[in-house]
mmCIF file of the N, C-alpha and C atoms, coordinates in Angstrom:
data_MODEL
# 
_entry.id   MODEL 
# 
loop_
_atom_site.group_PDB 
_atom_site.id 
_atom_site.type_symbol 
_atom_site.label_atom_id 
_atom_site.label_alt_id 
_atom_site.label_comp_id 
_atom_site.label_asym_id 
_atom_site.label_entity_id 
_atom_site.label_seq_id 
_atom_site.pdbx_PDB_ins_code 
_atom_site.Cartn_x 
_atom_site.Cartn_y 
_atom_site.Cartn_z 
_atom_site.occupancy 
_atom_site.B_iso_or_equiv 
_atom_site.pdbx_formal_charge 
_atom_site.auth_seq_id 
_atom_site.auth_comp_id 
_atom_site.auth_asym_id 
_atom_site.auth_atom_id 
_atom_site.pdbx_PDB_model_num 
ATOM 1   N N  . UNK A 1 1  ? 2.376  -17.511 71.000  1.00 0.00 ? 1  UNK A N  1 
ATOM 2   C CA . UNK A 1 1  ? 2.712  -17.659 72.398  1.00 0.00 ? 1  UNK A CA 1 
ATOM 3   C C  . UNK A 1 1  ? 1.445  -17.578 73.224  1.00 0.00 ? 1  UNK A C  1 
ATOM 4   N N  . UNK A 1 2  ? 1.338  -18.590 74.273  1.00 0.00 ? 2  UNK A N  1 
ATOM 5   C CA . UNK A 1 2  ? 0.631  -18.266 75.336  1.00 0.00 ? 2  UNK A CA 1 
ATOM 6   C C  . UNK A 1 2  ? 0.705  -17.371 76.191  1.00 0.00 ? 2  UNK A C  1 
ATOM 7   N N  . UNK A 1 3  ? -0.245 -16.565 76.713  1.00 0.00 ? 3  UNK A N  1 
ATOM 8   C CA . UNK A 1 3  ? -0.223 -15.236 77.735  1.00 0.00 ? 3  UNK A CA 1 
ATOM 9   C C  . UNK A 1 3  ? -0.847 -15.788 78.682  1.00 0.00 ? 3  UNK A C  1 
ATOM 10  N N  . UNK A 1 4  ? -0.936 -15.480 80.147  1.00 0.00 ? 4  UNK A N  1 
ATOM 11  C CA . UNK A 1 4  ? -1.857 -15.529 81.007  1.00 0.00 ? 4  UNK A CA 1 
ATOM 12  C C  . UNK A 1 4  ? -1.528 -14.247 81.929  1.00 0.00 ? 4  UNK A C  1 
ATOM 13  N N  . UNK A 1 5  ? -2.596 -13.703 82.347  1.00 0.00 ? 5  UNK A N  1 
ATOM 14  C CA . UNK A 1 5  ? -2.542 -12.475 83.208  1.00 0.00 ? 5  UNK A CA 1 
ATOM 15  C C  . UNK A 1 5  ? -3.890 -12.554 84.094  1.00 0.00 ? 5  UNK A C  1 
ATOM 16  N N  . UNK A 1 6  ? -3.864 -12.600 85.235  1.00 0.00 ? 6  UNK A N  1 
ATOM 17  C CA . UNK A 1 6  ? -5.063 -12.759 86.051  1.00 0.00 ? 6  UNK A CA 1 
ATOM 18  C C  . UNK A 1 6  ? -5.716 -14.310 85.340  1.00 0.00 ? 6  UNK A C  1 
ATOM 19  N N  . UNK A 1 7  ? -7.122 -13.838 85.378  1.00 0.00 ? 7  UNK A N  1 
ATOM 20  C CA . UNK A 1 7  ? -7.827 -15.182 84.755  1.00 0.00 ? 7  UNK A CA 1 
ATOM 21  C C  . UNK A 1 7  ? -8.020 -15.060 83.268  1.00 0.00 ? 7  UNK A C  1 
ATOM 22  N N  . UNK A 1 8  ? -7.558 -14.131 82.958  1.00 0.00 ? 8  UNK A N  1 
ATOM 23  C CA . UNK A 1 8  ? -7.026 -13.577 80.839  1.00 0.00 ? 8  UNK A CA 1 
ATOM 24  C C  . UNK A 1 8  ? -6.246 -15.070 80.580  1.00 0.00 ? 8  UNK A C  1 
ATOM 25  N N  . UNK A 1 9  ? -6.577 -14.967 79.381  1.00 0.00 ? 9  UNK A N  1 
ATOM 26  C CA . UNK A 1 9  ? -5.577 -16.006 78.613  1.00 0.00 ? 9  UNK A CA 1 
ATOM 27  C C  . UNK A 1 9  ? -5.483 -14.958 77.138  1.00 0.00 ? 9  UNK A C  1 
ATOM 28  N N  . UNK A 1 10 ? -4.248 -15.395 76.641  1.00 0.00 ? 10 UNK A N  1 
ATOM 29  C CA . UNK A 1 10 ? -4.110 -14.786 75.203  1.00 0.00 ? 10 UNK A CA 1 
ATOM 30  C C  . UNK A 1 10 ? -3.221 -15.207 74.654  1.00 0.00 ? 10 UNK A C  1 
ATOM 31  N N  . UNK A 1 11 ? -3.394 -15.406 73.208  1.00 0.00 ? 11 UNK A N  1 
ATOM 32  C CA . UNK A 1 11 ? -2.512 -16.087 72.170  1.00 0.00 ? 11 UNK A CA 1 
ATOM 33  C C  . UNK A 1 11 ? -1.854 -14.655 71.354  1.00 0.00 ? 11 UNK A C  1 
ATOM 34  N N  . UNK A 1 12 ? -0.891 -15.003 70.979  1.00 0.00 ? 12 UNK A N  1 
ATOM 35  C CA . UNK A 1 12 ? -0.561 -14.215 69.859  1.00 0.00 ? 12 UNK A CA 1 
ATOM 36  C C  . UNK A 1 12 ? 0.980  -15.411 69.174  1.00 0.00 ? 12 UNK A C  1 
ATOM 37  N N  . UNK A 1 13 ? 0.690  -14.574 67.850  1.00 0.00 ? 13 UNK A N  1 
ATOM 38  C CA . UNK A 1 13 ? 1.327  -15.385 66.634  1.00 0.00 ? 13 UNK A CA 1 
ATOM 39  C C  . UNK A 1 13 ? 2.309  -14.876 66.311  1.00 0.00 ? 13 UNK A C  1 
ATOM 40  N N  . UNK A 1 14 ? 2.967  -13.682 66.786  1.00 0.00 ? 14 UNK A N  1 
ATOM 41  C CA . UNK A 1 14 ? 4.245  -12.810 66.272  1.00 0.00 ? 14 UNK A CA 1 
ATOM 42  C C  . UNK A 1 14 ? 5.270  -12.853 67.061  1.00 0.00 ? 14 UNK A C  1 
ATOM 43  N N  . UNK A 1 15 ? 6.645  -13.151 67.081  1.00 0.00 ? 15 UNK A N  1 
ATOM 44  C CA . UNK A 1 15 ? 7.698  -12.705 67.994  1.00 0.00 ? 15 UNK A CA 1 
ATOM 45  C C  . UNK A 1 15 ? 7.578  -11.312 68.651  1.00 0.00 ? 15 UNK A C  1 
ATOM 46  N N  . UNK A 1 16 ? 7.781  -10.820 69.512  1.00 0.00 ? 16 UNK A N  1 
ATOM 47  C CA . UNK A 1 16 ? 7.728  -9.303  70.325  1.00 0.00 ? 16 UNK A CA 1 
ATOM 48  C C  . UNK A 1 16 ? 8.470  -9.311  71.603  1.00 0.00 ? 16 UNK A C  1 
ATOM 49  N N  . UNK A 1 17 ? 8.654  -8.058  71.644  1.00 0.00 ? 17 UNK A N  1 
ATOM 50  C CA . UNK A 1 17 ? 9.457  -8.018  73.304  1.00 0.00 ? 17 UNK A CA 1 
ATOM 51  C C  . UNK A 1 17 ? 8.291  -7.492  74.012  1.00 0.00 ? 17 UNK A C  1 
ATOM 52  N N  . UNK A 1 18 ? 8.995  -7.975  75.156  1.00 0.00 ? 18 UNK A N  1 
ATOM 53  C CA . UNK A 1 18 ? 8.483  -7.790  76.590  1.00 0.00 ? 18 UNK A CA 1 
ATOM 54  C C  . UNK A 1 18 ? 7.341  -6.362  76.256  1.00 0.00 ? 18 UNK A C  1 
ATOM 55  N N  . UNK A 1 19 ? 8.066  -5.199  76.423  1.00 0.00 ? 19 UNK A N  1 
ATOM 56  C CA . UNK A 1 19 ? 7.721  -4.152  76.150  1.00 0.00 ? 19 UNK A CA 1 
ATOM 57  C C  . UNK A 1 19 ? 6.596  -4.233  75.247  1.00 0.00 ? 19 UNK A C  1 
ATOM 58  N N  . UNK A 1 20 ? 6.778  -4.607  73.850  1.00 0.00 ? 20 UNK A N  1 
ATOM 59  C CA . UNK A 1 20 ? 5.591  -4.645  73.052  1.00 0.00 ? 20 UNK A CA 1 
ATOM 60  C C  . UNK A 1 20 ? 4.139  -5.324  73.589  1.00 0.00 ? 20 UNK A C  1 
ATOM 61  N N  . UNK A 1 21 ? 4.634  -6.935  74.303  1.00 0.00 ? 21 UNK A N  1 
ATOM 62  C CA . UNK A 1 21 ? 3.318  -6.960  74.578  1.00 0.00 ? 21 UNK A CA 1 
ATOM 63  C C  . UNK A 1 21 ? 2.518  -6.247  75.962  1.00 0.00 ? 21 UNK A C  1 
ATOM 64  N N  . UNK A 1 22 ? 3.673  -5.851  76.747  1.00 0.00 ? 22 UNK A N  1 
ATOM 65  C CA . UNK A 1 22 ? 2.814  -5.401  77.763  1.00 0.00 ? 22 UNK A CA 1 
ATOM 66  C C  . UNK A 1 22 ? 1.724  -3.999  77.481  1.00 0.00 ? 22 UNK A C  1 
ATOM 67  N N  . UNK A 1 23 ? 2.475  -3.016  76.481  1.00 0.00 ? 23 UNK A N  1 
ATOM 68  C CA . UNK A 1 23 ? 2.097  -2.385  75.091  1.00 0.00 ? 23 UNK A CA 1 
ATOM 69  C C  . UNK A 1 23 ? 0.532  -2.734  74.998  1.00 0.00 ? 23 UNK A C  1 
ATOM 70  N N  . UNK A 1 24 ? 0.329  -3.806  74.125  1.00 0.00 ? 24 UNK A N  1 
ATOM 71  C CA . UNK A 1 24 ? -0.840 -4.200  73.425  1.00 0.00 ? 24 UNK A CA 1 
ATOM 72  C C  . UNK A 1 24 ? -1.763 -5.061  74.237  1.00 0.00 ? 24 UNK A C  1 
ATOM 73  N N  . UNK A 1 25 ? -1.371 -5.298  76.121  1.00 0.00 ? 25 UNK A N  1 
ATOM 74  C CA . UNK A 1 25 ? -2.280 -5.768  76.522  1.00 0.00 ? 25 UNK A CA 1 
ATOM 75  C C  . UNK A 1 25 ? -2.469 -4.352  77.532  1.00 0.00 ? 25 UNK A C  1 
ATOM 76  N N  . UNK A 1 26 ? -1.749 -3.149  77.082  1.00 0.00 ? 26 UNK A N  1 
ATOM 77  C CA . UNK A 1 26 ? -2.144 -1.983  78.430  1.00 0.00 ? 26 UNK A CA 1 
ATOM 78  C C  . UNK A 1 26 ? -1.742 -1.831  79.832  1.00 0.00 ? 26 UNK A C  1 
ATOM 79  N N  . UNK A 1 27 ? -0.873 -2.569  80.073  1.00 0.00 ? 27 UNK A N  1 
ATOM 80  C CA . UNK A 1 27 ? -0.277 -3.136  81.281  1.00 0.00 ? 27 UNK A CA 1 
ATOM 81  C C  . UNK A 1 27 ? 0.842  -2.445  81.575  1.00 0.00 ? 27 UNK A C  1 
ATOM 82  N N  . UNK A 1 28 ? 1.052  -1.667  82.752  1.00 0.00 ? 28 UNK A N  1 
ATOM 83  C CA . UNK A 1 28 ? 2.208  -0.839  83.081  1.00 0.00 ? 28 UNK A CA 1 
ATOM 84  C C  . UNK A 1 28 ? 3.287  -1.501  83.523  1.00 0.00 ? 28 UNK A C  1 
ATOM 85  N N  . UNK A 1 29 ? 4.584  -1.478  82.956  1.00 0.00 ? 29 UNK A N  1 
ATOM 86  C CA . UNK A 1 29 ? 5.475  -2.486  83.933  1.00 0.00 ? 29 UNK A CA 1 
ATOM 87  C C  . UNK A 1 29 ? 5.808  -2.507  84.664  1.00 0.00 ? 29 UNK A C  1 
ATOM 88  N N  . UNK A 1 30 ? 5.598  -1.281  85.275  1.00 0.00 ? 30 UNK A N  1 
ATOM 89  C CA . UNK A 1 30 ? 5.645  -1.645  86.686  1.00 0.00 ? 30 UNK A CA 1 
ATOM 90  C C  . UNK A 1 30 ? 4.869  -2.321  87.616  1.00 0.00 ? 30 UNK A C  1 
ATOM 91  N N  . UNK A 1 31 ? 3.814  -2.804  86.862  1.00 0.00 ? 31 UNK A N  1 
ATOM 92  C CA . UNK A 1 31 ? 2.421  -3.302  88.214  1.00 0.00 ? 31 UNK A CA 1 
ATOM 93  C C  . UNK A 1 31 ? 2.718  -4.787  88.127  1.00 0.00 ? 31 UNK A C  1 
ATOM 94  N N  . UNK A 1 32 ? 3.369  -5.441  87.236  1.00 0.00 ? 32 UNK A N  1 
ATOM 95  C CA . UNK A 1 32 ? 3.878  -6.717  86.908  1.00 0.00 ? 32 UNK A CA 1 
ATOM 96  C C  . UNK A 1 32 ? 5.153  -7.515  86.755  1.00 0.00 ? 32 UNK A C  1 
ATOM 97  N N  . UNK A 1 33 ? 5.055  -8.763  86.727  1.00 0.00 ? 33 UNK A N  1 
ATOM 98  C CA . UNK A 1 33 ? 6.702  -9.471  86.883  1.00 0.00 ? 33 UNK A CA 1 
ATOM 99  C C  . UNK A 1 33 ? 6.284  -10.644 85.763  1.00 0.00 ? 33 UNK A C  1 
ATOM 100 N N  . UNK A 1 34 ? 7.215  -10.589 84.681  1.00 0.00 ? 34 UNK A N  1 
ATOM 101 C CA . UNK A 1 34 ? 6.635  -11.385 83.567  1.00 0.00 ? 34 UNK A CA 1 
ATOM 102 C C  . UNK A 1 34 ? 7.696  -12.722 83.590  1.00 0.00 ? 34 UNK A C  1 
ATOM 103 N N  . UNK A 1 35 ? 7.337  -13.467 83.320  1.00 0.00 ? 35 UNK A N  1 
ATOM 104 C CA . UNK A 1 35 ? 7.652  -14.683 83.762  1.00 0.00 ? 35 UNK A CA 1 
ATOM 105 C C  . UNK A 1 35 ? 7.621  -15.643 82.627  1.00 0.00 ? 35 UNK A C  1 
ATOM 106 N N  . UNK A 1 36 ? 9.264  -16.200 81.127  1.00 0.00 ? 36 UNK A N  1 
ATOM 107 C CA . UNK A 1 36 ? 8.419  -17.148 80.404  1.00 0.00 ? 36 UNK A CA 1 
ATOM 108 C C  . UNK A 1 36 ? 9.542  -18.207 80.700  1.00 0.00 ? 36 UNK A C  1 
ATOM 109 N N  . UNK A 1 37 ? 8.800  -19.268 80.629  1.00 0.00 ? 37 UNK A N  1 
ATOM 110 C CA . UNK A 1 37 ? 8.808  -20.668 80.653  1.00 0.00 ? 37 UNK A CA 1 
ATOM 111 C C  . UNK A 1 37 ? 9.423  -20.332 81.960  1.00 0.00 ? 37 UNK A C  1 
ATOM 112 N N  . UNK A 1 38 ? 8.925  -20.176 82.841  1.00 0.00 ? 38 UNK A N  1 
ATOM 113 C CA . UNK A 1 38 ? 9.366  -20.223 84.444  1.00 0.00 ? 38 UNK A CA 1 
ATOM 114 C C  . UNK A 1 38 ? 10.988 -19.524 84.636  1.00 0.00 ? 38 UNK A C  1 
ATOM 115 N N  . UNK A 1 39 ? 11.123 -18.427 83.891  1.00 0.00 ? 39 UNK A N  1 
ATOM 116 C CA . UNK A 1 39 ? 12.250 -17.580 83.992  1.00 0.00 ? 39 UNK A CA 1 
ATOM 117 C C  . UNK A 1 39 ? 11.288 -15.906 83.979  1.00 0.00 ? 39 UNK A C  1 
ATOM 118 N N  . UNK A 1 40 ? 12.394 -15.424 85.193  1.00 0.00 ? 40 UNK A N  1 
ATOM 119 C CA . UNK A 1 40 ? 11.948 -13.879 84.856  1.00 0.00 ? 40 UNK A CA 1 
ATOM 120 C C  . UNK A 1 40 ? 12.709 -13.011 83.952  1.00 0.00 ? 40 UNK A C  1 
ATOM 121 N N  . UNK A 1 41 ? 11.654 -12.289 83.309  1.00 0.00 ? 41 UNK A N  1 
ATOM 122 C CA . UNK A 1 41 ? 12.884 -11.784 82.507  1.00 0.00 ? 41 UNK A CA 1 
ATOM 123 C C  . UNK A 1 41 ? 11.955 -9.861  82.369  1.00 0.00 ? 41 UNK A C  1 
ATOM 124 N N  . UNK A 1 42 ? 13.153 -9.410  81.717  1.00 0.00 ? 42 UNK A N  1 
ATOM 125 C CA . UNK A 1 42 ? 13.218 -7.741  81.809  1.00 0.00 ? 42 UNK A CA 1 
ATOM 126 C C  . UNK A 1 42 ? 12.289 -7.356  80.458  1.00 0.00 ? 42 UNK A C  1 
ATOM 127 N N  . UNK A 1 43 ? 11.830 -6.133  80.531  1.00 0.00 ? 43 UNK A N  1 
ATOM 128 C CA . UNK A 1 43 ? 11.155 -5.185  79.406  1.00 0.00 ? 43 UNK A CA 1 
ATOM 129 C C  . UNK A 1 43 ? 11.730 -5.236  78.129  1.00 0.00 ? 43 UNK A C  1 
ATOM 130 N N  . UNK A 1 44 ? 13.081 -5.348  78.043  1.00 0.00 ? 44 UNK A N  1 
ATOM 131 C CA . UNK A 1 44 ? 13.887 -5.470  76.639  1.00 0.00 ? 44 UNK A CA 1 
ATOM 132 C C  . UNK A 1 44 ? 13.905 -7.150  76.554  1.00 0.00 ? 44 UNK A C  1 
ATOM 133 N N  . UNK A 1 45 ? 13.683 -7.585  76.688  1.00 0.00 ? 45 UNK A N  1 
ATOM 134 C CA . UNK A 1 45 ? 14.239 -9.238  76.225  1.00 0.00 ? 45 UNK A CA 1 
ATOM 135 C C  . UNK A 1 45 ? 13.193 -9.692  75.114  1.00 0.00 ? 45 UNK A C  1 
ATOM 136 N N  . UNK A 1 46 ? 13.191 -10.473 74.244  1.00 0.00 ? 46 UNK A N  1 
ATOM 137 C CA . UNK A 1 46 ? 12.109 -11.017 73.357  1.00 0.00 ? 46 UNK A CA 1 
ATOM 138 C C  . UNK A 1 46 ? 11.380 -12.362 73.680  1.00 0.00 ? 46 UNK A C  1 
ATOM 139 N N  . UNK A 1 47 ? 10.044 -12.162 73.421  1.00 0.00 ? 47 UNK A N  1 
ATOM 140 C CA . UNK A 1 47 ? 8.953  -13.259 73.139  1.00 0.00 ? 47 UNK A CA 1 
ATOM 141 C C  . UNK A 1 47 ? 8.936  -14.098 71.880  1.00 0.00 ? 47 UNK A C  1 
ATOM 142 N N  . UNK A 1 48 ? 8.971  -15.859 71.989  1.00 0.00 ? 48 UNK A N  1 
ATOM 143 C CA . UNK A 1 48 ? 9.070  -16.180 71.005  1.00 0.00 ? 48 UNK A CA 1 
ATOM 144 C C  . UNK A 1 48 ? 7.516  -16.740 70.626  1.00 0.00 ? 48 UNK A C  1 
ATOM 145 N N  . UNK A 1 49 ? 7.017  -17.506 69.345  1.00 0.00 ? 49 UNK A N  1 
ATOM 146 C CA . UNK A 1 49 ? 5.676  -18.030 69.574  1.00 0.00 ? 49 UNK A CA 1 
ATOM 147 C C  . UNK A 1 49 ? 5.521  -18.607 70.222  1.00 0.00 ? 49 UNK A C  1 
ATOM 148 N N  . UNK A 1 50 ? 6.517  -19.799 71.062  1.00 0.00 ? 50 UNK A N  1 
ATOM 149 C CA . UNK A 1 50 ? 6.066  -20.863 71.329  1.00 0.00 ? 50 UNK A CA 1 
ATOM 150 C C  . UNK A 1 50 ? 6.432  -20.826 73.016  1.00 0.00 ? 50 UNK A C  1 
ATOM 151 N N  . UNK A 1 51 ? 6.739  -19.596 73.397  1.00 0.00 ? 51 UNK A N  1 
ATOM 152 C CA . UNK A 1 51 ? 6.710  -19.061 75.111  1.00 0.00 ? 51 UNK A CA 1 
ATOM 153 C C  . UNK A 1 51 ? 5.809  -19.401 75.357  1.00 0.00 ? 51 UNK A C  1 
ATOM 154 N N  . UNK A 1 52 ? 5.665  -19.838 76.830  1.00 0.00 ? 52 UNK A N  1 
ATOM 155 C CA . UNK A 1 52 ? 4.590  -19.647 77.882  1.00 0.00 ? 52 UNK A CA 1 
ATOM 156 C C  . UNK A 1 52 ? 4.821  -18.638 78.716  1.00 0.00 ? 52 UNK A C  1 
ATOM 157 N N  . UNK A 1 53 ? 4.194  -17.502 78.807  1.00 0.00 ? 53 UNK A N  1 
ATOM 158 C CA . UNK A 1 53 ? 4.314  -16.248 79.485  1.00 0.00 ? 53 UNK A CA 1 
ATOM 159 C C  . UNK A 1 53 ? 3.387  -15.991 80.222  1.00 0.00 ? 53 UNK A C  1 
ATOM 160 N N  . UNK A 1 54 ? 4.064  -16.046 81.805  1.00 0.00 ? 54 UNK A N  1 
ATOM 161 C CA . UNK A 1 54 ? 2.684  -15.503 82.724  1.00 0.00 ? 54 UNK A CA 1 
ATOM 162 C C  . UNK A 1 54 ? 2.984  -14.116 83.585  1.00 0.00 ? 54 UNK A C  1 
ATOM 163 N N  . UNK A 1 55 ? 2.084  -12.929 83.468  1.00 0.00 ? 55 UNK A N  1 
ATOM 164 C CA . UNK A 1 55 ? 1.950  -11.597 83.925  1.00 0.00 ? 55 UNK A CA 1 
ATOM 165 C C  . UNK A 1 55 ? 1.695  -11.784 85.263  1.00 0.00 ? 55 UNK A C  1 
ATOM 166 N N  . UNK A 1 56 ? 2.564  -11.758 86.297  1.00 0.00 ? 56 UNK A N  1 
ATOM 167 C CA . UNK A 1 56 ? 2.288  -11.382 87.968  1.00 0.00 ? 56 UNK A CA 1 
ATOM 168 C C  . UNK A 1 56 ? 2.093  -9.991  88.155  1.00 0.00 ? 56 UNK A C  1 
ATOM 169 N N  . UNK A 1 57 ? 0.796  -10.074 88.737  1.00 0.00 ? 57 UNK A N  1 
ATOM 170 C CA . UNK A 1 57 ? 0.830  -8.832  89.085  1.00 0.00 ? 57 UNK A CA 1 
ATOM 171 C C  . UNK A 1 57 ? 1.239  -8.189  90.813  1.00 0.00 ? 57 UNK A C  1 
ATOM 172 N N  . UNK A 1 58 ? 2.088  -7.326  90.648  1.00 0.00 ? 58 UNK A N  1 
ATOM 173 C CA . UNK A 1 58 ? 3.162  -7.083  91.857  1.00 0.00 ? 58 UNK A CA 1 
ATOM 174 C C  . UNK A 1 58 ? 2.179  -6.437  92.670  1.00 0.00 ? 58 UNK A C  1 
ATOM 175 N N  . UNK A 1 59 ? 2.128  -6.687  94.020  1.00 0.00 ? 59 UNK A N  1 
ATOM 176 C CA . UNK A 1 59 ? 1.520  -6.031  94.987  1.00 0.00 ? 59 UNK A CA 1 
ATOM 177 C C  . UNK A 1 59 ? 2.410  -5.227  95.873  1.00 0.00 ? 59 UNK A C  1 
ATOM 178 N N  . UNK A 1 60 ? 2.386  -3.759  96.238  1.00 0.00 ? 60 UNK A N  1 
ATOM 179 C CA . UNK A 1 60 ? 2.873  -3.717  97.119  1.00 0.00 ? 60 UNK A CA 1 
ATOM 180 C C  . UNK A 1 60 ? 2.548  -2.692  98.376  1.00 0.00 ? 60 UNK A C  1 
ATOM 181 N N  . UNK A 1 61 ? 3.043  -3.130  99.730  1.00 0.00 ? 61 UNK A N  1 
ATOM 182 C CA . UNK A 1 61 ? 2.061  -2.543  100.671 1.00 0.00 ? 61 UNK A CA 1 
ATOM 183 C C  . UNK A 1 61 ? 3.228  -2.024  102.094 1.00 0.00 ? 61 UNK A C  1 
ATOM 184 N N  . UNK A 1 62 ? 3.365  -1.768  102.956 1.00 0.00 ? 62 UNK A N  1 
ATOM 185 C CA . UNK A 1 62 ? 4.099  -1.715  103.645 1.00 0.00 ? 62 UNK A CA 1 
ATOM 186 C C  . UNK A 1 62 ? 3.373  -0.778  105.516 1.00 0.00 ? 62 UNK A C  1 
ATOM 187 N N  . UNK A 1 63 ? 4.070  -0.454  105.938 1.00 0.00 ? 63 UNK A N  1 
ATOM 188 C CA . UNK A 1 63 ? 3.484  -0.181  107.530 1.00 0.00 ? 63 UNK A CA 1 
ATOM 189 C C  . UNK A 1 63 ? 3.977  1.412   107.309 1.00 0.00 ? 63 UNK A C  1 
ATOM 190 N N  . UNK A 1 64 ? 3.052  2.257   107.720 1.00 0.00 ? 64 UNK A N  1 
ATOM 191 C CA . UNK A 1 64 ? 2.953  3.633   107.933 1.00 0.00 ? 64 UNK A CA 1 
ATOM 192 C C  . UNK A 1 64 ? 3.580  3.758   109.064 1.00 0.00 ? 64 UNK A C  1 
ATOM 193 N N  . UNK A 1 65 ? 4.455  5.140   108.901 1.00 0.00 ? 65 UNK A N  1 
ATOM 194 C CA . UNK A 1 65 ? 4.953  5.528   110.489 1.00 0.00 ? 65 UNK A CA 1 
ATOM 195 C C  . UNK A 1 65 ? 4.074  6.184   111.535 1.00 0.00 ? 65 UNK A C  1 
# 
């Protein structure tokens, strides 16, 4: 599967869930919105090889009282 996260690219050759790869690239899930083949999908769902998976990373900001 293809990865992209920022200007990262990464391959990997194994089926895995969500969870696993965010796992093995160090990535908290909460700081991100993972995205394959232009679907969002959750921490439990699985990666196949041939996904295109892209890591958004979530910003968030808001107005002080």
């Amino acid at each position: 599967m293809k990865v992209r996260y920022g200007q990262q690219e990464y391959a990997f050759t194994e089926r895995m869930s969500v969870r696993t790869l965010l796992e093995k690239l160090d990535v908290l899930p909460e700081t991100v919105v993972v995205v394959r083949n232009d679907e969002i999908v959750t921490e439990d769902e699985w990666l196949d090889v041939d996904d295109d998976v892209e890591l958004i990373r979530v910003v968030s900001g808001g107005v002080s009282p």
